[in-house]
CHARMM internal coordinates of N, CA and C (Angstrom, degrees):
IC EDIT
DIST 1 N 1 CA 1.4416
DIST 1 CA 1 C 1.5257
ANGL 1 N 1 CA 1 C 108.53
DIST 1 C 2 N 1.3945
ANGL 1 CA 1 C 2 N 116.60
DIHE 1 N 1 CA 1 C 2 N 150.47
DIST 2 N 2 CA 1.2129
ANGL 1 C 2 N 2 CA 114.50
DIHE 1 CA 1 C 2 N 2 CA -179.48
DIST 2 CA 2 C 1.7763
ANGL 2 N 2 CA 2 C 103.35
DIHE 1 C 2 N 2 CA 2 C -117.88
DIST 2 C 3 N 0.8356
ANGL 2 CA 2 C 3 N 130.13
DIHE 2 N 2 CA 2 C 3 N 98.70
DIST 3 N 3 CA 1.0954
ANGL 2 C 3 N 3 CA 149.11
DIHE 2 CA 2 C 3 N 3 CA -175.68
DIST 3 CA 3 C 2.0719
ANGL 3 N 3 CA 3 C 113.26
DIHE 2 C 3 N 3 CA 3 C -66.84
DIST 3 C 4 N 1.4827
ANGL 3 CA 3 C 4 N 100.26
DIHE 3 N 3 CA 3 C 4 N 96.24
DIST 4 N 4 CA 1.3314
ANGL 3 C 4 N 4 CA 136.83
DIHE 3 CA 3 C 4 N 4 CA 177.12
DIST 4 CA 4 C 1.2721
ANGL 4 N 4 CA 4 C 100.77
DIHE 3 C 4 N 4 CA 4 C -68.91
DIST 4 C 5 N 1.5501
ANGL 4 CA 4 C 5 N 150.32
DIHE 4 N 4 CA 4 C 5 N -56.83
DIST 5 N 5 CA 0.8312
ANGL 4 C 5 N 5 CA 137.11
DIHE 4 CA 4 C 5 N 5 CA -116.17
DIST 5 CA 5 C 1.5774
ANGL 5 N 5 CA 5 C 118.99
DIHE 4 C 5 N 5 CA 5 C -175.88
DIST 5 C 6 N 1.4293
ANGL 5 CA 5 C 6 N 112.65
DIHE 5 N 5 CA 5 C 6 N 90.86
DIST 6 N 6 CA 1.4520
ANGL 5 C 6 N 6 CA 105.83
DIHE 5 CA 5 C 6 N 6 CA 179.33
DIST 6 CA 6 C 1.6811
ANGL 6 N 6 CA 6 C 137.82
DIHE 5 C 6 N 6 CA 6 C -128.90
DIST 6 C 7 N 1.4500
ANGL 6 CA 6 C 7 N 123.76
DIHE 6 N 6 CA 6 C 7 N 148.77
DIST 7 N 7 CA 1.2963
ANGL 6 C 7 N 7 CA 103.52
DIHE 6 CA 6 C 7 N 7 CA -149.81
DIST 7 CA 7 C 1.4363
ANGL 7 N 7 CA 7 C 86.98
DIHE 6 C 7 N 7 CA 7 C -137.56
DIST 7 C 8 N 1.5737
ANGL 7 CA 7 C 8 N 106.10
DIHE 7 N 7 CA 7 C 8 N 174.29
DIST 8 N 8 CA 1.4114
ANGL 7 C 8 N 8 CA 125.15
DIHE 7 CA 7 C 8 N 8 CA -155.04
DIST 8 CA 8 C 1.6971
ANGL 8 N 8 CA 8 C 100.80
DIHE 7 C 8 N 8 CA 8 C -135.25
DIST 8 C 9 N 1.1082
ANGL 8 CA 8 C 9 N 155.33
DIHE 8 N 8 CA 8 C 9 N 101.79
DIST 9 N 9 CA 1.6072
ANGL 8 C 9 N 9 CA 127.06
DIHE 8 CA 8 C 9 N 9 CA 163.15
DIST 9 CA 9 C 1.5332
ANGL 9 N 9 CA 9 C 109.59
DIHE 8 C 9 N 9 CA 9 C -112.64
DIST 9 C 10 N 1.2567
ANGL 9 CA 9 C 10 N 110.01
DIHE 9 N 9 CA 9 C 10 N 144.34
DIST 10 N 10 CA 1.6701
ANGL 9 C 10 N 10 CA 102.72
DIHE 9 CA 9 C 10 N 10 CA 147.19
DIST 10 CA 10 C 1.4580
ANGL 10 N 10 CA 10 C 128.77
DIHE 9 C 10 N 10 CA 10 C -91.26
DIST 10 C 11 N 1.4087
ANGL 10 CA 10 C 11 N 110.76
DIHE 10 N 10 CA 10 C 11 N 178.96
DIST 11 N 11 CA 1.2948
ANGL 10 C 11 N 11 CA 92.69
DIHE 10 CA 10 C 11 N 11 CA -167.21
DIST 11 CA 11 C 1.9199
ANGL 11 N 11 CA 11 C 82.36
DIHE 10 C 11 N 11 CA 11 C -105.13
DIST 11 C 12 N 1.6016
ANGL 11 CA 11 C 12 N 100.08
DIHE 11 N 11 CA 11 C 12 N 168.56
DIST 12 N 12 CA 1.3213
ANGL 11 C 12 N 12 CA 115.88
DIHE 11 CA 11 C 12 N 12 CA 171.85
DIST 12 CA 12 C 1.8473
ANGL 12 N 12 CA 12 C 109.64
DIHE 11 C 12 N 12 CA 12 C -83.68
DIST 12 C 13 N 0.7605
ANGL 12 CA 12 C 13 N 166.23
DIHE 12 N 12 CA 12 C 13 N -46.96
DIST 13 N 13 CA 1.4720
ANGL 12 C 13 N 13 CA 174.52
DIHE 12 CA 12 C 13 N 13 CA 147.86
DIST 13 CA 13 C 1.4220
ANGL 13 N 13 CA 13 C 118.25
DIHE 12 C 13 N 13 CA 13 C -14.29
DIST 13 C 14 N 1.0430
ANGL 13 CA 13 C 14 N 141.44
DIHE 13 N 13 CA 13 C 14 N 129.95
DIST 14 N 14 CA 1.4231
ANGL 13 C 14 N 14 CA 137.53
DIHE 13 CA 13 C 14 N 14 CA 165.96
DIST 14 CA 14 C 0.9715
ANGL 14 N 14 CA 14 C 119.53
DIHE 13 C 14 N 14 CA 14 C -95.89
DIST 14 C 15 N 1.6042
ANGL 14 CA 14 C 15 N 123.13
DIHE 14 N 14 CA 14 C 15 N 88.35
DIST 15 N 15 CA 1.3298
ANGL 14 C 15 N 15 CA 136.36
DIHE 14 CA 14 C 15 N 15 CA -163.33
DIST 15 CA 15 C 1.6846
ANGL 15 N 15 CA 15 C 101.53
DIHE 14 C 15 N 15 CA 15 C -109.24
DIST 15 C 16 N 1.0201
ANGL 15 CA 15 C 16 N 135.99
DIHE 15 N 15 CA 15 C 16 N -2.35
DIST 16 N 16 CA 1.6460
ANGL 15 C 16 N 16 CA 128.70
DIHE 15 CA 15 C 16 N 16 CA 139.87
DIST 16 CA 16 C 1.4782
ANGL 16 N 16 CA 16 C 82.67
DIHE 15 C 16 N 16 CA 16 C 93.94
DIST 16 C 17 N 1.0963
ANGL 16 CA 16 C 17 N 129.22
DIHE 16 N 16 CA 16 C 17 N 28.21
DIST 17 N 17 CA 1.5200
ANGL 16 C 17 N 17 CA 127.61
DIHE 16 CA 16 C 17 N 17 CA 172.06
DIST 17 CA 17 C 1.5575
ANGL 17 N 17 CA 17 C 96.53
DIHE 16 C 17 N 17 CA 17 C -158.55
DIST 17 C 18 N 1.8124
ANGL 17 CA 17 C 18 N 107.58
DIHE 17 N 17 CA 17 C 18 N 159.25
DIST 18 N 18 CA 1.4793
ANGL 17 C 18 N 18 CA 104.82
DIHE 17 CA 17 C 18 N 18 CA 176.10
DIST 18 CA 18 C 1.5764
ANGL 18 N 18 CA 18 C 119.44
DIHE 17 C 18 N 18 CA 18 C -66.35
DIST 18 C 19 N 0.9530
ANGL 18 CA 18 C 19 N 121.56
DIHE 18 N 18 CA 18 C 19 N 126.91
DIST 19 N 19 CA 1.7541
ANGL 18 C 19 N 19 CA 152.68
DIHE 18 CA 18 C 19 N 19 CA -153.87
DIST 19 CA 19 C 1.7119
ANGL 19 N 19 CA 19 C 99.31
DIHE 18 C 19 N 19 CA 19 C -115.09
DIST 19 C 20 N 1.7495
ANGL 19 CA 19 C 20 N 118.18
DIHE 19 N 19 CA 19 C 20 N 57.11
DIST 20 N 20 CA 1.7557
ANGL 19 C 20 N 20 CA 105.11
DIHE 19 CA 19 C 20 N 20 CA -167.06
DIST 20 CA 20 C 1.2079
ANGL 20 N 20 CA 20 C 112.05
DIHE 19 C 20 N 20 CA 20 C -137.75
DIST 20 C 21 N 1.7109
ANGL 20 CA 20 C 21 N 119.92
DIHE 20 N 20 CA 20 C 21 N 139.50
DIST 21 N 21 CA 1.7096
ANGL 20 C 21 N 21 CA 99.77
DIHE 20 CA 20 C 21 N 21 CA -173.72
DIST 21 CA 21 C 1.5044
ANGL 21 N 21 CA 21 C 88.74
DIHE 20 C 21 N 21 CA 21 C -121.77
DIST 21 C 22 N 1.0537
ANGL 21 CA 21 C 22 N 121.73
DIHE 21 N 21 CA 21 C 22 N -178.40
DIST 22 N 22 CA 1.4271
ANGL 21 C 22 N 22 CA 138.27
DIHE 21 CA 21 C 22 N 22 CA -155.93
DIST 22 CA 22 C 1.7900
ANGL 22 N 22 CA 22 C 115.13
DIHE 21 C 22 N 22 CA 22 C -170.97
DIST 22 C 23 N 1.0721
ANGL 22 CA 22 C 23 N 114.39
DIHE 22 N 22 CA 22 C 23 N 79.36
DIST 23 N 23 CA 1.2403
ANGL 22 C 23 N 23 CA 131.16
DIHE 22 CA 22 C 23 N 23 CA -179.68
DIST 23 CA 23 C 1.5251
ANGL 23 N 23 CA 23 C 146.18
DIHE 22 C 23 N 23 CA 23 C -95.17
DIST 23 C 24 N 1.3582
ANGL 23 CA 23 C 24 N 118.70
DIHE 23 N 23 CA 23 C 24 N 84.92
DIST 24 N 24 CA 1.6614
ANGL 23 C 24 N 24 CA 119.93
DIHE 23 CA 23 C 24 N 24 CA -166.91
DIST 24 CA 24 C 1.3718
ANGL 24 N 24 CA 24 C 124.11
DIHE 23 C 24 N 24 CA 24 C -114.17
DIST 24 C 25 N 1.0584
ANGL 24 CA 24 C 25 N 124.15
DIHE 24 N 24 CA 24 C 25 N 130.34
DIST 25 N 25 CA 1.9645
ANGL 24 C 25 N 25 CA 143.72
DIHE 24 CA 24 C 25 N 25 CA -141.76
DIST 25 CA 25 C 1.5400
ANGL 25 N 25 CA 25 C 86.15
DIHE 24 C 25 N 25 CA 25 C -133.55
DIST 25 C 26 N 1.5578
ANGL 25 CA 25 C 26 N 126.80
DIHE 25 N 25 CA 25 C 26 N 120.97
DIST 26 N 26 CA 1.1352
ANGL 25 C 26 N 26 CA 150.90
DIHE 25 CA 25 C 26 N 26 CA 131.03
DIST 26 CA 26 C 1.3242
ANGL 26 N 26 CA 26 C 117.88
DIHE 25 C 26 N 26 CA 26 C -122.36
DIST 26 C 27 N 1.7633
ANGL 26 CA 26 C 27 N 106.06
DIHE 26 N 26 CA 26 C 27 N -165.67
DIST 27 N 27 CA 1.0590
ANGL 26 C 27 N 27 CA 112.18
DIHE 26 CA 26 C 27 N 27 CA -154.92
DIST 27 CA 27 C 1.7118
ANGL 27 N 27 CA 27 C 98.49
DIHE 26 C 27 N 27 CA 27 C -132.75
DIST 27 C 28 N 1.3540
ANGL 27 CA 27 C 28 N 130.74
DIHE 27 N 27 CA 27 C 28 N 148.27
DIST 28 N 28 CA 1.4685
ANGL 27 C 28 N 28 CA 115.78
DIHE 27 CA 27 C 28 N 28 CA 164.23
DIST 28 CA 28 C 1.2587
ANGL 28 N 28 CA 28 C 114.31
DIHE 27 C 28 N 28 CA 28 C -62.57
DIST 28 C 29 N 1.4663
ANGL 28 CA 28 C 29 N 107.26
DIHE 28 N 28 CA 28 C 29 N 155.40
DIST 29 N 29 CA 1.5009
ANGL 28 C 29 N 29 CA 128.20
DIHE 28 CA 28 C 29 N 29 CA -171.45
DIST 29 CA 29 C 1.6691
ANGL 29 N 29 CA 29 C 90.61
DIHE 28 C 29 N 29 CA 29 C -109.77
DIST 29 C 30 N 1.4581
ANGL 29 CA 29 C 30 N 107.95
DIHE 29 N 29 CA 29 C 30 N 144.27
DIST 30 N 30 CA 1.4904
ANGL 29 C 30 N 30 CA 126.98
DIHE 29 CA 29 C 30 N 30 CA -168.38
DIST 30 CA 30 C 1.6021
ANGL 30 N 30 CA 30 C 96.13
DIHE 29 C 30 N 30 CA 30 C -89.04
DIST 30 C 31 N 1.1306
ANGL 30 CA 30 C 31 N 123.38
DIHE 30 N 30 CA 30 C 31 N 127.57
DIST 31 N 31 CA 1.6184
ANGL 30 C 31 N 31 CA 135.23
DIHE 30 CA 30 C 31 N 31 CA -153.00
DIST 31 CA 31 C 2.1365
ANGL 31 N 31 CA 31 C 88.30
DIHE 30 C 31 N 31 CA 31 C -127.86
DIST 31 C 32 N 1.0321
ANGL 31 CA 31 C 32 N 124.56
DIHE 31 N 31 CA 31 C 32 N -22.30
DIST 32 N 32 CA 1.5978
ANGL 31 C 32 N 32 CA 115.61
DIHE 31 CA 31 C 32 N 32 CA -162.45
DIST 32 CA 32 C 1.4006
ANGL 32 N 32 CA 32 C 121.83
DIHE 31 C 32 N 32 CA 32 C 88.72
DIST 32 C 33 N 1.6761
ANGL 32 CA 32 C 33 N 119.80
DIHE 32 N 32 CA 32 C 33 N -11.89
DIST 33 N 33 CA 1.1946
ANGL 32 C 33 N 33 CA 120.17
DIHE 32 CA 32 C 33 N 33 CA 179.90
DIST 33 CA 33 C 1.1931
ANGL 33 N 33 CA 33 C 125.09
DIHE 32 C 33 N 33 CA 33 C -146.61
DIST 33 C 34 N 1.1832
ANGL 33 CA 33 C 34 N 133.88
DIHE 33 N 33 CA 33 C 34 N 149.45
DIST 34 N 34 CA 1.1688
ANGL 33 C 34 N 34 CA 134.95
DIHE 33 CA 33 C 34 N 34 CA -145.29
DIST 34 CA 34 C 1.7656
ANGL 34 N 34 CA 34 C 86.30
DIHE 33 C 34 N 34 CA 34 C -79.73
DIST 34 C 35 N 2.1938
ANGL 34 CA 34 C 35 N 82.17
DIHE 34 N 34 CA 34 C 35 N 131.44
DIST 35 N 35 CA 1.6073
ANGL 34 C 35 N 35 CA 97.50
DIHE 34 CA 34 C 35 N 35 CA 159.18
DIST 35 CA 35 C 1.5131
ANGL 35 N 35 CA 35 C 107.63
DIHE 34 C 35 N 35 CA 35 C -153.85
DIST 35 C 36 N 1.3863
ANGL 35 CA 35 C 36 N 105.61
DIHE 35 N 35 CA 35 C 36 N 160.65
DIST 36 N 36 CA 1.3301
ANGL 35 C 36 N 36 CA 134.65
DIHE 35 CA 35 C 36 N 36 CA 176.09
DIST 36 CA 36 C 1.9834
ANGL 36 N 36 CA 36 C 107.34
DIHE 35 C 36 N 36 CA 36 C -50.33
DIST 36 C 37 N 1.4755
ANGL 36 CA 36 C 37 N 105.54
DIHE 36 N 36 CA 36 C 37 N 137.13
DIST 37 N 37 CA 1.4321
ANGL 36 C 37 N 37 CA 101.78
DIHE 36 CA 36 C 37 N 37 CA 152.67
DIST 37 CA 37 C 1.0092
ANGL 37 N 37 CA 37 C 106.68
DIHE 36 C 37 N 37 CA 37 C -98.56
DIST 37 C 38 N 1.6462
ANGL 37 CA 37 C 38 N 119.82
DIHE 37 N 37 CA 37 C 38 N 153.40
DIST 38 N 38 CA 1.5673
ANGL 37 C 38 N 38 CA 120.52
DIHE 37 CA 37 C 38 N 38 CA -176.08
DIST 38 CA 38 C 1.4962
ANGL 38 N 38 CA 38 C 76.43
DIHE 37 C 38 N 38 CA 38 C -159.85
DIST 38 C 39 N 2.0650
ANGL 38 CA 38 C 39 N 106.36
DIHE 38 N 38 CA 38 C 39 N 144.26
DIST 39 N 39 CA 1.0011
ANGL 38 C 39 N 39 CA 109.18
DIHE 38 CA 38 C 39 N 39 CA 170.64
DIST 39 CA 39 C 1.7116
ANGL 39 N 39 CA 39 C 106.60
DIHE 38 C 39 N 39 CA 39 C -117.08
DIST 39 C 40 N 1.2939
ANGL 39 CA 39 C 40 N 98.23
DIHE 39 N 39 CA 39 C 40 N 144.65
DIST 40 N 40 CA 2.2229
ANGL 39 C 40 N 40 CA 115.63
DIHE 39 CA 39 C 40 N 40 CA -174.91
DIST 40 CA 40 C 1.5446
ANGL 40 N 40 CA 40 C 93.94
DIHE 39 C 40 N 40 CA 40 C -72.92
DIST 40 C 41 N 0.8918
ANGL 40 CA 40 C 41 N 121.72
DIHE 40 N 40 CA 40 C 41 N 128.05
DIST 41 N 41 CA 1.9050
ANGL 40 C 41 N 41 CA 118.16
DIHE 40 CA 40 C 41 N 41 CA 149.99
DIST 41 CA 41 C 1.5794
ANGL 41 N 41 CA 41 C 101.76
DIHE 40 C 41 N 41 CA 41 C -116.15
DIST 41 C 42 N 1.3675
ANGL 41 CA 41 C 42 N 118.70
DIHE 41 N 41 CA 41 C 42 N 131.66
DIST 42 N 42 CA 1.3792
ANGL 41 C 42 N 42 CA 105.59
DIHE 41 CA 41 C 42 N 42 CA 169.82
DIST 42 CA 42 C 1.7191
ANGL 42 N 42 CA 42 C 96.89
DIHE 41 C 42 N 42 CA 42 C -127.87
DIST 42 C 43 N 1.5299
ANGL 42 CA 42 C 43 N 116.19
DIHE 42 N 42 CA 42 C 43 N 158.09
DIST 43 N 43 CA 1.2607
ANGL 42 C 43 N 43 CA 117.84
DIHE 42 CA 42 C 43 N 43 CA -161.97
DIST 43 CA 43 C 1.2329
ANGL 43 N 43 CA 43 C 103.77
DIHE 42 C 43 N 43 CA 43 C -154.14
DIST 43 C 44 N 1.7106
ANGL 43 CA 43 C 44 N 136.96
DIHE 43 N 43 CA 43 C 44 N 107.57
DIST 44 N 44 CA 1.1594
ANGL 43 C 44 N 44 CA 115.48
DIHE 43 CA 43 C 44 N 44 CA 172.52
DIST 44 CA 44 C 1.6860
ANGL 44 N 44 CA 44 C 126.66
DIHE 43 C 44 N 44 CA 44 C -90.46
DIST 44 C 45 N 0.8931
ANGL 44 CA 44 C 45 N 135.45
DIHE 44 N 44 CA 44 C 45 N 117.13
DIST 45 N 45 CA 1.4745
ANGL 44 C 45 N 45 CA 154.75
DIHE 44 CA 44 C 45 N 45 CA -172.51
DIST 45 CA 45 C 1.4374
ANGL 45 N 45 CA 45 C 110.79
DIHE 44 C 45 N 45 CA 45 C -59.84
DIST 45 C 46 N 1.8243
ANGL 45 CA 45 C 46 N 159.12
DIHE 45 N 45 CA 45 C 46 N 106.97
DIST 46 N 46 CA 0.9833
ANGL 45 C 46 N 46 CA 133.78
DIHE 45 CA 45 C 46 N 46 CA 176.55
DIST 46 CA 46 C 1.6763
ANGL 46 N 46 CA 46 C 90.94
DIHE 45 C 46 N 46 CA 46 C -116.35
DIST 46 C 47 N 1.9705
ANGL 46 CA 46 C 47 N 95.59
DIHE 46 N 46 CA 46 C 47 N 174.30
DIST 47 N 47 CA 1.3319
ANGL 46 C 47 N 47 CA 88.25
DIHE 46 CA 46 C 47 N 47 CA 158.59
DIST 47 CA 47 C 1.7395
ANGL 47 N 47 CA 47 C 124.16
DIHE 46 C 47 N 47 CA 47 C 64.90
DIST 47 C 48 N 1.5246
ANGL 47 CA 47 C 48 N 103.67
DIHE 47 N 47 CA 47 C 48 N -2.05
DIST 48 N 48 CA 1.4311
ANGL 47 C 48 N 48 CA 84.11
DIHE 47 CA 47 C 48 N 48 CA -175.45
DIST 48 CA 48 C 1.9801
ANGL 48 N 48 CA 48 C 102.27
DIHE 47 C 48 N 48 CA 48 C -130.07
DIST 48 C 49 N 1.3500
ANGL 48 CA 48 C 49 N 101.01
DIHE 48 N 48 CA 48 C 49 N 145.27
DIST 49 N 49 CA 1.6096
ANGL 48 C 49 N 49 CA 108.48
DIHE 48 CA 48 C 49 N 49 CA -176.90
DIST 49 CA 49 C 1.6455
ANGL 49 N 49 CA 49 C 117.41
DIHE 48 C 49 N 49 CA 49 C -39.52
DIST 49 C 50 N 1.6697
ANGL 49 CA 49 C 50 N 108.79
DIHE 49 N 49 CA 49 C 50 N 116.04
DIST 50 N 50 CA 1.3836
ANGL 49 C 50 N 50 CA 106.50
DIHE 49 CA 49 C 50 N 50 CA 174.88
DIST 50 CA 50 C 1.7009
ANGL 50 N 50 CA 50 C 133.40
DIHE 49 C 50 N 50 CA 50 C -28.21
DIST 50 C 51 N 1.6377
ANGL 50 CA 50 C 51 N 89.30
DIHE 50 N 50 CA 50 C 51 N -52.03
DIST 51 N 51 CA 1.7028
ANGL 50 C 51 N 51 CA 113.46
DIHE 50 CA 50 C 51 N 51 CA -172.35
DIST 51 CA 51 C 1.8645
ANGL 51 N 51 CA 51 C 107.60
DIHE 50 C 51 N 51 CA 51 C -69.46
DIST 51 C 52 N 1.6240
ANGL 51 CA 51 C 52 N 108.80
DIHE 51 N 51 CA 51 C 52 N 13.31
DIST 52 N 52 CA 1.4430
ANGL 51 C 52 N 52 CA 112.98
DIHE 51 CA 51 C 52 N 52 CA 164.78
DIST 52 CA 52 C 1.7026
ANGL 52 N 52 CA 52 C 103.71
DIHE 51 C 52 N 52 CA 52 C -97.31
DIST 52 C 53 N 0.9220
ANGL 52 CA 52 C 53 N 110.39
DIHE 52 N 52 CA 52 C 53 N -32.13
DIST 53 N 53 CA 1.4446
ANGL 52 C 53 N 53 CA 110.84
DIHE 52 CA 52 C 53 N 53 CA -166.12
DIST 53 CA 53 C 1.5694
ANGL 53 N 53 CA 53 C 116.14
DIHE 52 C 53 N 53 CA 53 C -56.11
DIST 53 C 54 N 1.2601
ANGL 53 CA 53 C 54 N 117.73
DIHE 53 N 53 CA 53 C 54 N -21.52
DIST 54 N 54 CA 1.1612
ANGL 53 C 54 N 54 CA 116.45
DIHE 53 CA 53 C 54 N 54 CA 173.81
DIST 54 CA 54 C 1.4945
ANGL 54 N 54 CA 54 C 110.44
DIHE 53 C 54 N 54 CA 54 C -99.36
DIST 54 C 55 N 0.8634
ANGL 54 CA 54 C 55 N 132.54
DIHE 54 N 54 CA 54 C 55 N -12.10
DIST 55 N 55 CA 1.9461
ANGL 54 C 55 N 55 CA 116.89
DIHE 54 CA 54 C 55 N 55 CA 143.23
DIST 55 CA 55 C 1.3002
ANGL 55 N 55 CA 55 C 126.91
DIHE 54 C 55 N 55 CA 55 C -56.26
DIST 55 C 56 N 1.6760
ANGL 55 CA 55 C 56 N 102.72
DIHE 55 N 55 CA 55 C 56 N -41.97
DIST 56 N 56 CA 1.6222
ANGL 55 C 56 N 56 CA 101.07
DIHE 55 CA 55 C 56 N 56 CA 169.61
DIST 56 CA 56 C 1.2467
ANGL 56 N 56 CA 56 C 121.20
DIHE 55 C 56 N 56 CA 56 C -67.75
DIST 56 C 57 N 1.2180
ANGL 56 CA 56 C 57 N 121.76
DIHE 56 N 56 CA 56 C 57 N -22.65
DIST 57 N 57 CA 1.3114
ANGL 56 C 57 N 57 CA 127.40
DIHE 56 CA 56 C 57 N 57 CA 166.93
DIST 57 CA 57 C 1.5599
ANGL 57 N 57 CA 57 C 110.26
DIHE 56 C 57 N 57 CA 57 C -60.49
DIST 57 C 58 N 0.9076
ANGL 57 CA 57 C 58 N 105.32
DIHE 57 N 57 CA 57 C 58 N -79.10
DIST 58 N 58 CA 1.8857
ANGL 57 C 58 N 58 CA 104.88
DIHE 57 CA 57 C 58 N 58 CA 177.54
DIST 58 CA 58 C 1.4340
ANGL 58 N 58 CA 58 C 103.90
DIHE 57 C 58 N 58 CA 58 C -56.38
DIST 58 C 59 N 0.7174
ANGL 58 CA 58 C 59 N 144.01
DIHE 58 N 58 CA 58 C 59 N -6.98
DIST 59 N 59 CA 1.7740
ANGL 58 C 59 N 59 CA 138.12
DIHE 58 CA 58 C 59 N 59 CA 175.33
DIST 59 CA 59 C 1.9028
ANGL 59 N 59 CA 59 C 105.33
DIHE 58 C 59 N 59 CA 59 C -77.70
DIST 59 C 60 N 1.7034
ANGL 59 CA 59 C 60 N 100.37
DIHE 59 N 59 CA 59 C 60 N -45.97
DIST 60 N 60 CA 1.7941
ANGL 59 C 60 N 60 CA 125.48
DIHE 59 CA 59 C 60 N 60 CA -156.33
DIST 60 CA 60 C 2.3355
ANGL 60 N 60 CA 60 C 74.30
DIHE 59 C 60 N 60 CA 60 C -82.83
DIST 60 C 61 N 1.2356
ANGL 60 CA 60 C 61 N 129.50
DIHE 60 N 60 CA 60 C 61 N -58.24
DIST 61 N 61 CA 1.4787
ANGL 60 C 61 N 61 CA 112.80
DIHE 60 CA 60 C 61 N 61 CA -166.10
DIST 61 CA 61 C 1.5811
ANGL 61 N 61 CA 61 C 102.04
DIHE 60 C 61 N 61 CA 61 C -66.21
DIST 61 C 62 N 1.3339
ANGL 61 CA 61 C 62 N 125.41
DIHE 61 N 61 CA 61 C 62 N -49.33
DIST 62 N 62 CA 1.4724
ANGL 61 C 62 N 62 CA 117.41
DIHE 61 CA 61 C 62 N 62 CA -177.83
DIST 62 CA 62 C 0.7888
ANGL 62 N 62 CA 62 C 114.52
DIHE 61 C 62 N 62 CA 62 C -59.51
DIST 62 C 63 N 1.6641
ANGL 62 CA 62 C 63 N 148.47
DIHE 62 N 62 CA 62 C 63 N 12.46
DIST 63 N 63 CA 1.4701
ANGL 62 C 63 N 63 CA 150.98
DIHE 62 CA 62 C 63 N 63 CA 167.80
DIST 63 CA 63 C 1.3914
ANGL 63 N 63 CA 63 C 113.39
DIHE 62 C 63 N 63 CA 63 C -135.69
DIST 63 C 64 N 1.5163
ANGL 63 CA 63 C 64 N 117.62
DIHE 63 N 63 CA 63 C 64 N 15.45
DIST 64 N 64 CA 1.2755
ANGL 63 C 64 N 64 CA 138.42
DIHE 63 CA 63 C 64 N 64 CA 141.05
DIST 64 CA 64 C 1.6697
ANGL 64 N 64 CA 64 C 131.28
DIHE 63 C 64 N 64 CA 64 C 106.34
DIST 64 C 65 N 1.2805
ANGL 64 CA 64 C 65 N 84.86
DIHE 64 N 64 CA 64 C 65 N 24.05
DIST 65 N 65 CA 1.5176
ANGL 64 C 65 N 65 CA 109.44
DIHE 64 CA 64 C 65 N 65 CA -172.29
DIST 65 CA 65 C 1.6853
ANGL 65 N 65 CA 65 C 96.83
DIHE 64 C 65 N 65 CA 65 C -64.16
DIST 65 C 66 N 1.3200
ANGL 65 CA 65 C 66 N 105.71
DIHE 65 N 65 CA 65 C 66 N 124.16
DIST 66 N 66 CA 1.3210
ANGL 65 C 66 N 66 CA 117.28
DIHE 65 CA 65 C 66 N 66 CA 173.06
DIST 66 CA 66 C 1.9812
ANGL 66 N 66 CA 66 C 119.87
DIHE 65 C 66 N 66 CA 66 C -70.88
DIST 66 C 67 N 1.4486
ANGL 66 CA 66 C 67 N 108.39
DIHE 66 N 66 CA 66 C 67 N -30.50
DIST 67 N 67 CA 1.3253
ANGL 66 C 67 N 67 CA 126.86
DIHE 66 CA 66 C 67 N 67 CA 174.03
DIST 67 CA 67 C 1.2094
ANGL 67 N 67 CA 67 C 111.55
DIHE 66 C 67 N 67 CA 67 C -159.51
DIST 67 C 68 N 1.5023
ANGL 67 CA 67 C 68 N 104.22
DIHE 67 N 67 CA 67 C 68 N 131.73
DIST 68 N 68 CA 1.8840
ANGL 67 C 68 N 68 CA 124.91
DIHE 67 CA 67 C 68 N 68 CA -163.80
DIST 68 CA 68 C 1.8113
ANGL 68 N 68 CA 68 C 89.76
DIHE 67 C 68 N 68 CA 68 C -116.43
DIST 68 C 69 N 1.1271
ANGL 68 CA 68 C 69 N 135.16
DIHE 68 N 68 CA 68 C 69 N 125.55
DIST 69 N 69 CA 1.4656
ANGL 68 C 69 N 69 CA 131.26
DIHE 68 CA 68 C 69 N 69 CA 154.51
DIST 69 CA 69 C 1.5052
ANGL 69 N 69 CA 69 C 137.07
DIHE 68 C 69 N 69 CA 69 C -129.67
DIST 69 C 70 N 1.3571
ANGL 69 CA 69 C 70 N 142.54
DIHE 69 N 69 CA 69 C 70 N 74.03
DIST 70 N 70 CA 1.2765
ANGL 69 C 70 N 70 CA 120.16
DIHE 69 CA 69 C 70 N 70 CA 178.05
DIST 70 CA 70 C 1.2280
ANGL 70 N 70 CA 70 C 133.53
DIHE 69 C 70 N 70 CA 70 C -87.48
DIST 70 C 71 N 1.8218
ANGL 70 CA 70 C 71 N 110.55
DIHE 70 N 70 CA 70 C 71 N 155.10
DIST 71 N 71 CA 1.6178
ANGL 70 C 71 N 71 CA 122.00
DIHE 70 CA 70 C 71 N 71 CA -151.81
DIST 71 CA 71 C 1.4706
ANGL 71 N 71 CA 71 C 89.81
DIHE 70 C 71 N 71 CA 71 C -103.76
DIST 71 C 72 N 1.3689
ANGL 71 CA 71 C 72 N 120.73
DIHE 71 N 71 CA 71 C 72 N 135.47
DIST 72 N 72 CA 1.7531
ANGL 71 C 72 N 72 CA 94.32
DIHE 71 CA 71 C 72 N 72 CA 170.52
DIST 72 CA 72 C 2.1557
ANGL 72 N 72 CA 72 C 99.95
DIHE 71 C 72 N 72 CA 72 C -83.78
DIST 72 C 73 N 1.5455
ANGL 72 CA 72 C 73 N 91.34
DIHE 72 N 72 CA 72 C 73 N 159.80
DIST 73 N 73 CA 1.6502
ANGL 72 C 73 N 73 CA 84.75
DIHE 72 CA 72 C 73 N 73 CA 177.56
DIST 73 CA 73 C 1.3311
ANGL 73 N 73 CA 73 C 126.40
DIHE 72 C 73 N 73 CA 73 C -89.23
END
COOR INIT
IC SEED 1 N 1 CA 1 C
IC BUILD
């Protein structure tokens, strides 16, 4: 990807934890061979009970997520 476009926000709320989004919009780069678009979402999660993570997981594949992964922090 060639990356056009990148952004920074804070959040408005004082949630006593980092409150930050981070947002970048490009475009595919022409490679000569046929490829897939696929779009990245990455999201970091704090603060919230392990034993949820695996609903979000099956929630993120039944709506077609090709790869679900969490890192612990």
């Amino acid at each position: 990807m060639e990356v056009e476009a990148t952004g920074y926000r804070a959040g408005q709320w004082d949630l006593s934890i980092r409150n930050l989004l981070l947002l970048s919009i490009g475009k595919a780069v022409e490679r000569g061979y046929e490829e897939d678009v696929v779009t990245l979402i990455e999201a970091n999660i704090e603060d919230t009970d392990p034993e949820f993570y695996h609903h979000v997981m099956g929630k993120l594949f039944e709506r077609g997520a090709l790869d679900v992964f969490f890192t612990p922090g």
